[in-house]
PyMOL Python script that loads the backbone (N, CA, C, O; Angstrom):
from pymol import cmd

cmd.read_pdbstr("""\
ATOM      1  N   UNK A   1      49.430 109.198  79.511  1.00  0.00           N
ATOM      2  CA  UNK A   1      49.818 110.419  80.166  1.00  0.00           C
ATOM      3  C   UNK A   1      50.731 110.121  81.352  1.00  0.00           C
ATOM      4  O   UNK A   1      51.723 110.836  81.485  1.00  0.00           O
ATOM      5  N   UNK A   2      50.509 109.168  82.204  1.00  0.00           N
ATOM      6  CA  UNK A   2      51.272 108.487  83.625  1.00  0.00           C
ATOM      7  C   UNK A   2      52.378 108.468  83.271  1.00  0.00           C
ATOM      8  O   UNK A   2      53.292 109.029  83.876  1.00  0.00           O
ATOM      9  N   UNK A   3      52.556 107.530  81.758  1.00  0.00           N
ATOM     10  CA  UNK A   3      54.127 107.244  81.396  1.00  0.00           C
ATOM     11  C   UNK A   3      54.778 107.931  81.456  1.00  0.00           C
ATOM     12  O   UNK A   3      55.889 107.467  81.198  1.00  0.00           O
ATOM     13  N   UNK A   4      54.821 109.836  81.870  1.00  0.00           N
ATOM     14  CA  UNK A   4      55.685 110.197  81.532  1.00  0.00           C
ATOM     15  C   UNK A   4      56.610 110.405  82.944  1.00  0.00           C
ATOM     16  O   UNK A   4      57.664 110.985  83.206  1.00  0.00           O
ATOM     17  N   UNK A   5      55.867 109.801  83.515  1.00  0.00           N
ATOM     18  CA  UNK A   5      56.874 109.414  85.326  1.00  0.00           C
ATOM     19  C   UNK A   5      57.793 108.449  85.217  1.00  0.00           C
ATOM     20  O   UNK A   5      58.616 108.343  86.126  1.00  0.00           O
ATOM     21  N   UNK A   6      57.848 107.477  83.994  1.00  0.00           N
ATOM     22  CA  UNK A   6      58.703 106.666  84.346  1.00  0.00           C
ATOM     23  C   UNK A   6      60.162 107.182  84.336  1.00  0.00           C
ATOM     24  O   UNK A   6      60.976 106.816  85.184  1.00  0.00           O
ATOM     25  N   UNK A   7      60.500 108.176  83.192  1.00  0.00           N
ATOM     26  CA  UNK A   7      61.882 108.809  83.083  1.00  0.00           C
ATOM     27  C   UNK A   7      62.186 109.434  84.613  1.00  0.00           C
ATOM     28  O   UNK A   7      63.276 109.597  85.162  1.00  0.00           O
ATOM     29  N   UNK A   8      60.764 109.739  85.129  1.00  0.00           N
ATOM     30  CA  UNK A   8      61.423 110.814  86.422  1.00  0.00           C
ATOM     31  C   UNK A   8      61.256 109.986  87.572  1.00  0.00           C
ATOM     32  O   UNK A   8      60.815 110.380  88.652  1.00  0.00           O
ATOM     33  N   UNK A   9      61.730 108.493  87.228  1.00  0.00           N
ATOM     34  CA  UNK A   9      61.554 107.619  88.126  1.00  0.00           C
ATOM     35  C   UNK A   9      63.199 106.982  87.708  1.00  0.00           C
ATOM     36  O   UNK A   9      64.237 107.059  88.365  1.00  0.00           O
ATOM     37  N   UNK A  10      63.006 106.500  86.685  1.00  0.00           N
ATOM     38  CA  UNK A  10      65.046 106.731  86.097  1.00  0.00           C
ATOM     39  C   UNK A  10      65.473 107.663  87.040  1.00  0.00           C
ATOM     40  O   UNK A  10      66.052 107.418  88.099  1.00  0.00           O
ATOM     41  N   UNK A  11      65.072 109.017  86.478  1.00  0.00           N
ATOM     42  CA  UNK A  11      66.313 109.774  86.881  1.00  0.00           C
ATOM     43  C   UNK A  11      66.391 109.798  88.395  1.00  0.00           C
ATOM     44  O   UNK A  11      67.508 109.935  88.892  1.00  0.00           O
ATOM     45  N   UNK A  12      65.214 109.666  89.274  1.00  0.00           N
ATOM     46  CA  UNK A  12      65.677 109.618  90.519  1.00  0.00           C
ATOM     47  C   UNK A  12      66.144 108.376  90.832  1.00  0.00           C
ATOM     48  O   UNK A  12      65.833 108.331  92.022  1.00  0.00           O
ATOM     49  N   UNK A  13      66.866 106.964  90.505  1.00  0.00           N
ATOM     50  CA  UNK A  13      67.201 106.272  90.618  1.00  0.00           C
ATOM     51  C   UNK A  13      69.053 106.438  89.926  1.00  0.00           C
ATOM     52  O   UNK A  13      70.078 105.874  90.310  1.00  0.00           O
ATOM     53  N   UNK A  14      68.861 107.310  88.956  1.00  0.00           N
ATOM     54  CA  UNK A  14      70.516 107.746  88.622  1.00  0.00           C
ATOM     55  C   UNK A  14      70.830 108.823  89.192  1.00  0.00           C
ATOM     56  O   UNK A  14      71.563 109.583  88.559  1.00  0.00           O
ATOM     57  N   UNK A  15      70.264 109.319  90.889  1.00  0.00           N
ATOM     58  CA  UNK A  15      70.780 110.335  91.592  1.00  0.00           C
ATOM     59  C   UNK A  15      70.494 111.790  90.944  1.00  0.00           C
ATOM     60  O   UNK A  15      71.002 112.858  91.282  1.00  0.00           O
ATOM     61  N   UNK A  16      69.792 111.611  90.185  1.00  0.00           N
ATOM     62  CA  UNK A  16      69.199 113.321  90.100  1.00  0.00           C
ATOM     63  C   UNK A  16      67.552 113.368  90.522  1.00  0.00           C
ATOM     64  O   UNK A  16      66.674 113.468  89.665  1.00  0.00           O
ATOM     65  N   UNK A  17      67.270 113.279  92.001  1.00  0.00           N
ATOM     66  CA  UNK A  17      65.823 113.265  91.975  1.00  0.00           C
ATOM     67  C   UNK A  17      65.196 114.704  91.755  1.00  0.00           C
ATOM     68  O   UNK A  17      65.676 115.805  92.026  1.00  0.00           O
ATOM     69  N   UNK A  18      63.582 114.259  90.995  1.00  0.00           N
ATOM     70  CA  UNK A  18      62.935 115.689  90.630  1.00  0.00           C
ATOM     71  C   UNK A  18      61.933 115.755  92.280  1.00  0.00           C
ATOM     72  O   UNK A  18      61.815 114.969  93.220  1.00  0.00           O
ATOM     73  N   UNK A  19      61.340 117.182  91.949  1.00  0.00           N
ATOM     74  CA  UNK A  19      60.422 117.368  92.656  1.00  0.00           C
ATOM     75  C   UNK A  19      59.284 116.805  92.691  1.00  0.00           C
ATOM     76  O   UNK A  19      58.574 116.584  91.710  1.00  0.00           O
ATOM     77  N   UNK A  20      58.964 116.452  94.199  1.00  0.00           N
ATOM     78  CA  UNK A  20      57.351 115.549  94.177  1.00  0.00           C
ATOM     79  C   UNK A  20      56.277 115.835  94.286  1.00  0.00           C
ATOM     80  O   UNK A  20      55.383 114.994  94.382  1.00  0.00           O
ATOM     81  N   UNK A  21      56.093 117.029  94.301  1.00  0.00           N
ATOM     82  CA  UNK A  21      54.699 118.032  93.998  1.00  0.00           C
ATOM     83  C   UNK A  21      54.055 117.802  93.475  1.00  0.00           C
ATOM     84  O   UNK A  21      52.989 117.460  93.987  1.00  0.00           O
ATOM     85  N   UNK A  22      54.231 117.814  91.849  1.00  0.00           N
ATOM     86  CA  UNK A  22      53.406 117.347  90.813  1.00  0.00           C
ATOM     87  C   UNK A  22      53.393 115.563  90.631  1.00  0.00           C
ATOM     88  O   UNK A  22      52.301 115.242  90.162  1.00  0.00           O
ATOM     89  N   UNK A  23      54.003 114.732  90.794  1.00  0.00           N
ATOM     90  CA  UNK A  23      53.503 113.336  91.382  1.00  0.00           C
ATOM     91  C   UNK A  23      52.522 113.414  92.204  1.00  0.00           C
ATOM     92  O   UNK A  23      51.469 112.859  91.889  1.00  0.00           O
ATOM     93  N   UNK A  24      52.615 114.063  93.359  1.00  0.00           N
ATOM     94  CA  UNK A  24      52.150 113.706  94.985  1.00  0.00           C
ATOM     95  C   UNK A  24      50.652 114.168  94.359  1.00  0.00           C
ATOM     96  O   UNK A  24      49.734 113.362  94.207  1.00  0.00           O
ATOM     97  N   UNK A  25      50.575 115.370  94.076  1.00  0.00           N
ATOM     98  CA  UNK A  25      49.320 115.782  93.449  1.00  0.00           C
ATOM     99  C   UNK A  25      48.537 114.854  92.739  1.00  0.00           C
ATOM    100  O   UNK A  25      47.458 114.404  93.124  1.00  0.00           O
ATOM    101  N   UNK A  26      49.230 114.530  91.485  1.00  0.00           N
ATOM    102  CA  UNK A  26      48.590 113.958  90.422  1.00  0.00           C
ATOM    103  C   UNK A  26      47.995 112.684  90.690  1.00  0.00           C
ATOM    104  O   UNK A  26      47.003 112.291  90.077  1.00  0.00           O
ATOM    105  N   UNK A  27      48.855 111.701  92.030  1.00  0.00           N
ATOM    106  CA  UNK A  27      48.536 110.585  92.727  1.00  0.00           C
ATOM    107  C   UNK A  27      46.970 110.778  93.618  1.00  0.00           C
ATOM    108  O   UNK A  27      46.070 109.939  93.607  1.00  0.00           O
ATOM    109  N   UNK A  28      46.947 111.818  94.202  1.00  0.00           N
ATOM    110  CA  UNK A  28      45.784 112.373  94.810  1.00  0.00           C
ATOM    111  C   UNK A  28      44.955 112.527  93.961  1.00  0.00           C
ATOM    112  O   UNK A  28      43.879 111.991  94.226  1.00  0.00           O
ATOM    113  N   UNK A  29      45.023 113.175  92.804  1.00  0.00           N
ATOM    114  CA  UNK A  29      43.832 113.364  91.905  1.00  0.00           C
ATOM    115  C   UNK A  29      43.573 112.051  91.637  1.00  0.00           C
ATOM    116  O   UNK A  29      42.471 111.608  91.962  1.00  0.00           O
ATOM    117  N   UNK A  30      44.653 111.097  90.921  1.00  0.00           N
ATOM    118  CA  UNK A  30      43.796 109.752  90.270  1.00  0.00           C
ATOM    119  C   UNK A  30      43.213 109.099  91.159  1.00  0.00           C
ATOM    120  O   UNK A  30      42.156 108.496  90.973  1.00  0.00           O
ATOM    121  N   UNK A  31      44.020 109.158  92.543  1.00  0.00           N
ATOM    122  CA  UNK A  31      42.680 108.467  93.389  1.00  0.00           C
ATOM    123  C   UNK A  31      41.756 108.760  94.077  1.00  0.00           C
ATOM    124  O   UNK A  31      41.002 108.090  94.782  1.00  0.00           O
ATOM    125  N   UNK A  32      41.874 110.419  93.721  1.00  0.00           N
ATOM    126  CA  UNK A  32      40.352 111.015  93.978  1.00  0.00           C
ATOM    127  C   UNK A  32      39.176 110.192  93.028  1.00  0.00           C
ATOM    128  O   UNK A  32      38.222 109.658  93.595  1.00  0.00           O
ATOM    129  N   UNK A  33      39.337 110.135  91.437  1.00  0.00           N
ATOM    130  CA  UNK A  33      38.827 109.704  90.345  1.00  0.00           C
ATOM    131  C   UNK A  33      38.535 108.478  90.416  1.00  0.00           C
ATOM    132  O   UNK A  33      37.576 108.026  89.792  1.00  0.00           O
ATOM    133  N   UNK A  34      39.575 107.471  91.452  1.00  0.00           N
ATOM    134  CA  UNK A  34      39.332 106.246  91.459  1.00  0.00           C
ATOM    135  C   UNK A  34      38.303 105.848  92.247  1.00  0.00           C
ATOM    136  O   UNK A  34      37.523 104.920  92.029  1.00  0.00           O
ATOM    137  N   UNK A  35      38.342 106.835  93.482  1.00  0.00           N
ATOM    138  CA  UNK A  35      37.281 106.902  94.590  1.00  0.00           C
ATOM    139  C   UNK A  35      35.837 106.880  93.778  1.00  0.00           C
ATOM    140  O   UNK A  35      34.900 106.101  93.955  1.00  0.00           O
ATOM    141  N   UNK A  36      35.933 107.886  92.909  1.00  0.00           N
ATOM    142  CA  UNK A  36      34.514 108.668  92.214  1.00  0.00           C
ATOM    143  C   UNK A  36      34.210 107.172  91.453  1.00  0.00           C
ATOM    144  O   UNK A  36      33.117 106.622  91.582  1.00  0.00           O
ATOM    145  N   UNK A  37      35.119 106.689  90.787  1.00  0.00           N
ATOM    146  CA  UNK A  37      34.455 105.839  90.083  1.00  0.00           C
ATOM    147  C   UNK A  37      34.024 104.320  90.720  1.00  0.00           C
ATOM    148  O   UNK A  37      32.929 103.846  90.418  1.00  0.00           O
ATOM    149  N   UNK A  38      34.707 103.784  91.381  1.00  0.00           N
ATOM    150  CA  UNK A  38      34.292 102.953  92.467  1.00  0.00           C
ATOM    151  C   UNK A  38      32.877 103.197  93.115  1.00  0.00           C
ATOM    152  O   UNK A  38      32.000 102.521  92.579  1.00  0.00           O
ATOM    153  N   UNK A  39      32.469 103.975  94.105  1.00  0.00           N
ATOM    154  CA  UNK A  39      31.389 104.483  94.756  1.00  0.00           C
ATOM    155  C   UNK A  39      30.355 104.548  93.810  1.00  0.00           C
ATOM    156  O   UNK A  39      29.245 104.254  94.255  1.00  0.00           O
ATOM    157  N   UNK A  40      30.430 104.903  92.437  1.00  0.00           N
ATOM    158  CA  UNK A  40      29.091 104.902  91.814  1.00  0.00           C
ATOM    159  C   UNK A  40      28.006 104.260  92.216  1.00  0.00           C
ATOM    160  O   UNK A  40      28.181 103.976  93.401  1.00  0.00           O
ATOM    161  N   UNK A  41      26.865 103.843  91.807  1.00  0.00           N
ATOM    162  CA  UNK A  41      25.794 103.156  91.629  1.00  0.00           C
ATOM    163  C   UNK A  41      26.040 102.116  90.643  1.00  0.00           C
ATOM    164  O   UNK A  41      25.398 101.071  90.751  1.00  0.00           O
ATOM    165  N   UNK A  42      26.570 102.203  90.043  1.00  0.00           N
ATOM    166  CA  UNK A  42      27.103 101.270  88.990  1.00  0.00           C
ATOM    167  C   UNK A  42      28.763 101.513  88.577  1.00  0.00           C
ATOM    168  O   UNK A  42      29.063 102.417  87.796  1.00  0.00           O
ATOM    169  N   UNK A  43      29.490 100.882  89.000  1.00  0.00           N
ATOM    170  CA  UNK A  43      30.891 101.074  89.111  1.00  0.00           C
ATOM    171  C   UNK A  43      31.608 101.430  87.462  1.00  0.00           C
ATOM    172  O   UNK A  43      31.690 100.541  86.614  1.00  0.00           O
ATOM    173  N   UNK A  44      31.978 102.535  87.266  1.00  0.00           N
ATOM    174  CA  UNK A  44      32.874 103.303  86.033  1.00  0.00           C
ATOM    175  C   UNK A  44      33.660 102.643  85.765  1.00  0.00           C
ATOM    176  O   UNK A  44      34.678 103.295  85.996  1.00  0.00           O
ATOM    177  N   UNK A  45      34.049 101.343  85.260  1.00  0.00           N
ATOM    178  CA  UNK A  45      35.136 101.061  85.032  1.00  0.00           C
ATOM    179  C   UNK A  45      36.543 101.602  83.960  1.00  0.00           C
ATOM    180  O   UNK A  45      37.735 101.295  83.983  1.00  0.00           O
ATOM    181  N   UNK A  46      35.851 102.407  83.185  1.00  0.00           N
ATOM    182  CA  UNK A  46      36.919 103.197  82.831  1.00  0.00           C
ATOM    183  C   UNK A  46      37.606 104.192  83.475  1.00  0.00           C
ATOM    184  O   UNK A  46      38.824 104.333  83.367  1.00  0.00           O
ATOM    185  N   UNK A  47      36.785 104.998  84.242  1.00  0.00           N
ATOM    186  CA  UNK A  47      37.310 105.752  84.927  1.00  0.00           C
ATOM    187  C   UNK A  47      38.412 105.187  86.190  1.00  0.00           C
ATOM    188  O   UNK A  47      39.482 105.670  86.563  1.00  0.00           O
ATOM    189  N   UNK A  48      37.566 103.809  86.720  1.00  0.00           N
ATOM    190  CA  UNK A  48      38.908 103.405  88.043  1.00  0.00           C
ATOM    191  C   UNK A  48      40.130 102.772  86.999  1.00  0.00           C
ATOM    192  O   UNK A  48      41.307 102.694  87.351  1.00  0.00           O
ATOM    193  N   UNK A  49      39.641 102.353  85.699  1.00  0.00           N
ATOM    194  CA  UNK A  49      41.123 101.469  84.820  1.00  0.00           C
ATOM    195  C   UNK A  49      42.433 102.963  84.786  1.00  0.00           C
ATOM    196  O   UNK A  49      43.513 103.190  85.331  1.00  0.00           O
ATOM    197  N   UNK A  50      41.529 103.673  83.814  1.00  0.00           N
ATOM    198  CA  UNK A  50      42.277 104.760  83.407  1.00  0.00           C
ATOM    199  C   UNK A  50      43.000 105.288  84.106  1.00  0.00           C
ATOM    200  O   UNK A  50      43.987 105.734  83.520  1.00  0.00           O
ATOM    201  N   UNK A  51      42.943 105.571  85.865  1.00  0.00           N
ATOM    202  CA  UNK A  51      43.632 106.652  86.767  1.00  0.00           C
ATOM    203  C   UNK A  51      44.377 105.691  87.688  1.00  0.00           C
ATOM    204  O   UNK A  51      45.216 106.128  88.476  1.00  0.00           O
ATOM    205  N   UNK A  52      44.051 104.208  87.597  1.00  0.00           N
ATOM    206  CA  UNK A  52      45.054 103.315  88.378  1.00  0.00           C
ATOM    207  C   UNK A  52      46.797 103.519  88.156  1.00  0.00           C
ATOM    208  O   UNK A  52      47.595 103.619  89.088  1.00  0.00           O
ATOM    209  N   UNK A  53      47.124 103.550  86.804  1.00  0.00           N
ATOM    210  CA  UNK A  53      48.078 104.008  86.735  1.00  0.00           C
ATOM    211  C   UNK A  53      48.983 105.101  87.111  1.00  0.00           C
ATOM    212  O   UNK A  53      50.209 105.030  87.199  1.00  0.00           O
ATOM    213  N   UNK A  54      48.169 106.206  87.339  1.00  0.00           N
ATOM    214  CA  UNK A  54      48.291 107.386  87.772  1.00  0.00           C
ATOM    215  C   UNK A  54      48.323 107.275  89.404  1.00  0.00           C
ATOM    216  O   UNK A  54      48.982 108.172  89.931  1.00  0.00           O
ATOM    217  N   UNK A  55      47.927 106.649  89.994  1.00  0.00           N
ATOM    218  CA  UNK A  55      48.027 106.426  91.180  1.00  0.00           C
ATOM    219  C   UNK A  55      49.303 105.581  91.481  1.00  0.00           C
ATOM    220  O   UNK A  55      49.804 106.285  92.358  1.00  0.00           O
ATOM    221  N   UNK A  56      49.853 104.899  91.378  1.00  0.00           N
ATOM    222  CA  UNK A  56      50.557 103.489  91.186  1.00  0.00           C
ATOM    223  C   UNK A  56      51.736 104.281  91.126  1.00  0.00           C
ATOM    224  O   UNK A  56      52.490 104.454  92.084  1.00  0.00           O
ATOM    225  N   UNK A  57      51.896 104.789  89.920  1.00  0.00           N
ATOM    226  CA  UNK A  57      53.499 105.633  89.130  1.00  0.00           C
ATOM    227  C   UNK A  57      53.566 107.068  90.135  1.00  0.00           C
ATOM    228  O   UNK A  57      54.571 107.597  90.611  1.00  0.00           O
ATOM    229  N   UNK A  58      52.596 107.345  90.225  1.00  0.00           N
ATOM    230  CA  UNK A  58      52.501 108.872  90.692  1.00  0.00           C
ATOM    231  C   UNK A  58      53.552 108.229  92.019  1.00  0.00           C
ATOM    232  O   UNK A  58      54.751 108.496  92.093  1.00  0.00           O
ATOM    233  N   UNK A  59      52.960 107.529  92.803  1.00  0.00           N
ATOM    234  CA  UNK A  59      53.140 106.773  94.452  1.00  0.00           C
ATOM    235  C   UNK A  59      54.805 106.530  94.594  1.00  0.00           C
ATOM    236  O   UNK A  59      55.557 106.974  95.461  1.00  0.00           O
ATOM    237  N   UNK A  60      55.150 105.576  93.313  1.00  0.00           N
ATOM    238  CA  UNK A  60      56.411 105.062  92.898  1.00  0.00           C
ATOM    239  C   UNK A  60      57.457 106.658  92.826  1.00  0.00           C
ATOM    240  O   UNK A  60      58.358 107.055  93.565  1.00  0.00           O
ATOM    241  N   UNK A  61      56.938 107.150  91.810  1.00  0.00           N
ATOM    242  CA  UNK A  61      58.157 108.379  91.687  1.00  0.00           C
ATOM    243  C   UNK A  61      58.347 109.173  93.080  1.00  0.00           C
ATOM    244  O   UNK A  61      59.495 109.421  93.447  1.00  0.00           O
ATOM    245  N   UNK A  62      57.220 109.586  93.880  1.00  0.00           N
ATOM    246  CA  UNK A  62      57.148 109.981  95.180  1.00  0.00           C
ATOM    247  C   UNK A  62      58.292 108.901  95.921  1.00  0.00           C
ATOM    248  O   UNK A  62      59.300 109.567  96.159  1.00  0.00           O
ATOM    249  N   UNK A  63      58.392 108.121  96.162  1.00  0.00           N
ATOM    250  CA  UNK A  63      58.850 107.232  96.582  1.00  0.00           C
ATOM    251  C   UNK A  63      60.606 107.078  96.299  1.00  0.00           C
ATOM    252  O   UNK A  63      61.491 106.646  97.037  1.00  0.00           O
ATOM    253  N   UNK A  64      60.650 107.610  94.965  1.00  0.00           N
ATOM    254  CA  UNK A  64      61.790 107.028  94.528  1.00  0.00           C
ATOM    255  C   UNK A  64      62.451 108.313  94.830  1.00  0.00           C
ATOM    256  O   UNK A  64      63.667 108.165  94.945  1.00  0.00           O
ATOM    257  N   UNK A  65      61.896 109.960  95.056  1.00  0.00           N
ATOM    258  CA  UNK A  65      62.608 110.660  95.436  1.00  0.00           C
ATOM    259  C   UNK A  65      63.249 110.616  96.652  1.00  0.00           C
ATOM    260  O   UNK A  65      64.201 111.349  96.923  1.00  0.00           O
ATOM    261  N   UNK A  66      62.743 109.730  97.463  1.00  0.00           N
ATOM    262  CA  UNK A  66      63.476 109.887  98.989  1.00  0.00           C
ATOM    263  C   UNK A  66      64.149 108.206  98.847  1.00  0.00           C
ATOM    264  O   UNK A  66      64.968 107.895  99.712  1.00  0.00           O
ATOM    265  N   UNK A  67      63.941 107.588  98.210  1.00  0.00           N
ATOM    266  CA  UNK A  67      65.081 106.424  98.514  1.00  0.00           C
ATOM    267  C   UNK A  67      65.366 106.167  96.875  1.00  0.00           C
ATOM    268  O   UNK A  67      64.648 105.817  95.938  1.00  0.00           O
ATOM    269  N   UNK A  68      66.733 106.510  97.011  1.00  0.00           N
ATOM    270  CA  UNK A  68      67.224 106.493  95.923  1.00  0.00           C
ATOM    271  C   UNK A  68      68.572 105.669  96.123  1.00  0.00           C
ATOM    272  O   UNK A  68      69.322 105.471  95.167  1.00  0.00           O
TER     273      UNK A  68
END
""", "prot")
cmd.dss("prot")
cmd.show_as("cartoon", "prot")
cmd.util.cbc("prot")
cmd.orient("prot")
């Protein structure tokens, strides 16, 4: 699902940056999820694998809209 930031990580690198709303968000959620799964009693590891990415790419495209 993350992957689909990488194009809108292209394109803000070929001078058409998108909006960072839905990154900035989606970065917050996975590491809301990452939080949740970490803290357990017994640590989720699917849950912190799965949303690392989402955190990571989400961060990057945010990123790539202001330095381009």
């Amino acid at each position: 699902m993350y992957v689909a930031y990488i194009p809108e990580i292209v394109a803000n690198f070929m001078g058409h940056p998108v909006s960072p709303l839905q990154p900035f968000t989606a970065a917050i959620c996975a590491f809301a999820w990452v939080e949740y799964g970490w803290h357990r009693a017994h640590k989720d590891w699917p849950i912190i694998i799965s949303n690392i990415p989402g955190v990571v790419l989400g961060i990057i495209t945010v990123v790539t809209v202001y330095i381009h």
